[in-house]
C-alpha positions as CSV (number, residue, x, y, z in Angstrom):
1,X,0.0,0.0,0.0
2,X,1.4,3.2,-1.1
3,X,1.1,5.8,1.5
4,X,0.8,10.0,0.2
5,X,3.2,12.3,1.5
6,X,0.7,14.2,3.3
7,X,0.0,10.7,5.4
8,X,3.7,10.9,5.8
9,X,3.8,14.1,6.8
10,X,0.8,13.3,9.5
11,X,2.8,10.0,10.5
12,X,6.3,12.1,11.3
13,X,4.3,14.9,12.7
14,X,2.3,12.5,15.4
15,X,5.6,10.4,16.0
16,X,7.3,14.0,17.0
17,X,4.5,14.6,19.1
18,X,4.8,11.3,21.3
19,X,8.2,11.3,21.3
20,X,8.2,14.4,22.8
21,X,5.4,14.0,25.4
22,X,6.7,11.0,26.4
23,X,9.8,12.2,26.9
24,X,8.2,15.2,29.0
25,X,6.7,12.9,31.3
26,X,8.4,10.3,31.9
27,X,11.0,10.8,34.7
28,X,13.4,7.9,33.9
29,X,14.6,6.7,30.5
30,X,16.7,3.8,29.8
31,X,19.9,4.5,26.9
32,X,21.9,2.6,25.0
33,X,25.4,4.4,23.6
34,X,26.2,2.3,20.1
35,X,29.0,0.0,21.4
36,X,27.7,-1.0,24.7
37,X,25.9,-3.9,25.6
38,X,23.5,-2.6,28.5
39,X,21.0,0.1,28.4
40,X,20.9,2.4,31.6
41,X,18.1,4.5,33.3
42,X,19.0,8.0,33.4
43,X,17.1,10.9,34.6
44,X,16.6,13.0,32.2
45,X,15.0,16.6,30.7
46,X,13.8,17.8,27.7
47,X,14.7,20.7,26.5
48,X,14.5,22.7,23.3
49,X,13.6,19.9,20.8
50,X,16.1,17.1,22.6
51,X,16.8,15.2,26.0
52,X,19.6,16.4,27.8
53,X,21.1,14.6,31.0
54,X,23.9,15.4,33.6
55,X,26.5,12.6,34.4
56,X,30.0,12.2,36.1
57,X,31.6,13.8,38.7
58,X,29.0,12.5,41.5
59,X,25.7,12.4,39.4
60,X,24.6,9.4,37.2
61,X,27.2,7.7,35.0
62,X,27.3,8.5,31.8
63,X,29.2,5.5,30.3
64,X,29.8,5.2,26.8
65,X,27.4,8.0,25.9
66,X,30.1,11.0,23.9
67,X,30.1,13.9,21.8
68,X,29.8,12.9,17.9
69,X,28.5,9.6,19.0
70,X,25.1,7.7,19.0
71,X,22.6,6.0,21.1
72,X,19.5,4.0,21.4
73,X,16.6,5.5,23.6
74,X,13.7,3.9,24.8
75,X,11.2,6.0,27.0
76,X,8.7,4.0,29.3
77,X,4.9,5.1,29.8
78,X,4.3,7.2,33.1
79,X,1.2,5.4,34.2
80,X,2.1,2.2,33.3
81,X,5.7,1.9,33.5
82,X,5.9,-0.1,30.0
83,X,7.8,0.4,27.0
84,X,6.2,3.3,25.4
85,X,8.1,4.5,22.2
86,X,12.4,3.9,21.5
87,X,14.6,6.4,18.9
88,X,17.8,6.9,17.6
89,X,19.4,9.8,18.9
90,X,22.5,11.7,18.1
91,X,25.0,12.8,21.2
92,X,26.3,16.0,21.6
93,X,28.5,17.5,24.3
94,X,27.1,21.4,25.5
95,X,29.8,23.5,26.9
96,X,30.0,25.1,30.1
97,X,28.3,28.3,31.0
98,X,26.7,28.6,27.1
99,X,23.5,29.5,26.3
100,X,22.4,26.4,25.2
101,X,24.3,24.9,28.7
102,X,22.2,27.6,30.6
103,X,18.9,26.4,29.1
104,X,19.2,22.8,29.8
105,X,21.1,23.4,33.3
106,X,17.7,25.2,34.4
107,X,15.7,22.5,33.2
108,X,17.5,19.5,34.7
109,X,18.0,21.4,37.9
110,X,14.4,21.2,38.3
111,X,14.5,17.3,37.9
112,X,17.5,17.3,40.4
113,X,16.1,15.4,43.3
114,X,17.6,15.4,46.6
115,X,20.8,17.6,45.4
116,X,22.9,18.2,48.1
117,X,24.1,21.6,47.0
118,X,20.8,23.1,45.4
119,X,22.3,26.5,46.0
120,X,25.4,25.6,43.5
121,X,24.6,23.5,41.5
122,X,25.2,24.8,38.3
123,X,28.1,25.9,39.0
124,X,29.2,21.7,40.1
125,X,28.1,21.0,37.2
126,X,30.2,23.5,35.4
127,X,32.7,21.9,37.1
128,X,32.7,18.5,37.2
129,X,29.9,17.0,35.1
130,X,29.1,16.5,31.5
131,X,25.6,17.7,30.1
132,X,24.5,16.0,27.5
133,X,22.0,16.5,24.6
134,X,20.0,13.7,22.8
135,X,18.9,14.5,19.6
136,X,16.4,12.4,18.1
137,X,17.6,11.3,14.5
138,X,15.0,9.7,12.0
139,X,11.8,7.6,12.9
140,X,10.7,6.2,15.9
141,X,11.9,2.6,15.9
142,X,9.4,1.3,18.4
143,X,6.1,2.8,18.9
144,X,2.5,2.0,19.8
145,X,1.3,-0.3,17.5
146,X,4.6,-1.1,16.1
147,X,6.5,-2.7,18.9
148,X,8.8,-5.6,17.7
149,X,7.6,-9.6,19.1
150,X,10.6,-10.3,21.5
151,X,10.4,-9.7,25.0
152,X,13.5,-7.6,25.5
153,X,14.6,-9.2,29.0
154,X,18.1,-8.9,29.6
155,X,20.3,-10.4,32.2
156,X,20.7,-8.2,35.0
157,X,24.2,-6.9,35.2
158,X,26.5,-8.1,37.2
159,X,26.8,-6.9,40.8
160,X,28.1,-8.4,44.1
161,X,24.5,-7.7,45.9
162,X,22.7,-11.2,46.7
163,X,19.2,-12.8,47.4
164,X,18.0,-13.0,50.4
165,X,18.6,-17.1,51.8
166,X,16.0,-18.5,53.5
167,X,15.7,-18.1,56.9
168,X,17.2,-20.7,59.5
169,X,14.7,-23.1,60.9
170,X,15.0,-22.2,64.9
171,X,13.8,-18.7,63.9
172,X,10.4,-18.7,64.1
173,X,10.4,-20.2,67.2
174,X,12.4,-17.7,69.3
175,X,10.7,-14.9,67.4
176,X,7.2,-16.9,68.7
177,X,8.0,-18.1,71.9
178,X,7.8,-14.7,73.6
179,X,4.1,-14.2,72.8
């Protein structure tokens, strides 16, 4: 079926227009820099037609996301916490204390949650922290109605945390016995 260009025009325009909301709304996204194996949550802003984030330096790690490169976004539902909508995105490093830093500085300090130096914080970041801007590149890869058939489960990376081990067998019974 041959689609018109204004139904293509309609389709990119209502694919901006989720992309963006969802991005707006949701307060945790999960990214994938080209090269890595593992996507990881970030919080996140958007500002001025792109996501920007803040990493290093005693925020959220930033690893393998760099200037020039690329990545792989995928942006969860609010209320439901599922896969919404994923894009290609283009990564681009803003320099300290530019207008375009300024803008996006403003916006992800308002996301900031429990900073511990609200009062300088920009200036931290300045500092010691990359902010990054996502740029979505192209179509939206996955999208209501056009999600691909595999489940997307991962192996959980590896940490040195465990499960908690059942607990012994005497337990009960001292916790009990002083009823």
């Amino acid at each position: 079926m041959d689609r018109t260009p204004a139904a293509a025009t309609a389709d990119a325009f209502l694919d901006q227009a989720l992309l963006e909301e969802a991005a707006k709304k949701s307060g945790l996204l999960w990214v994938r820099a080209d090269g890595e194996a593992h996507s990881r949550a970030l919080w996140h802003a958007w500002h001025d037609g792109a996501v920007v984030v803040v990493g290093g330096g005693g925020e959220q790690p930033l690893h393998g996301l760099a200037a020039g490169g690329g990545a792989e976004v995928t942006v969860r539902s609010k209320d439901k916490g599922g896969r919404l909508t994923g894009w290609s995105a283009r990564v681009s490093e803003l320099a300290p204390n530019t207008e375009a830093w300024l803008g996006a500085v403003e916006e992800l300090k308002g996301k900031r949650l429990n900073a511990p130096d609200t009062d300088a914080i920009a200036e931290r970041w300045a500092r010691e922290c990359r902010v990054l801007r996502l740029e979505p590149v192209g179509a939206l890869v996955e999208r209501p109605g056009a999600m691909p058939d595999g489940s997307h489960a991962a192996a959980p990376m590896p940490t040195p945390a465990t499960t908690r081990r059942p607990i012994p067998a005497g337990l009960p019974k001292l916790l009990f016995k002083r009823r």
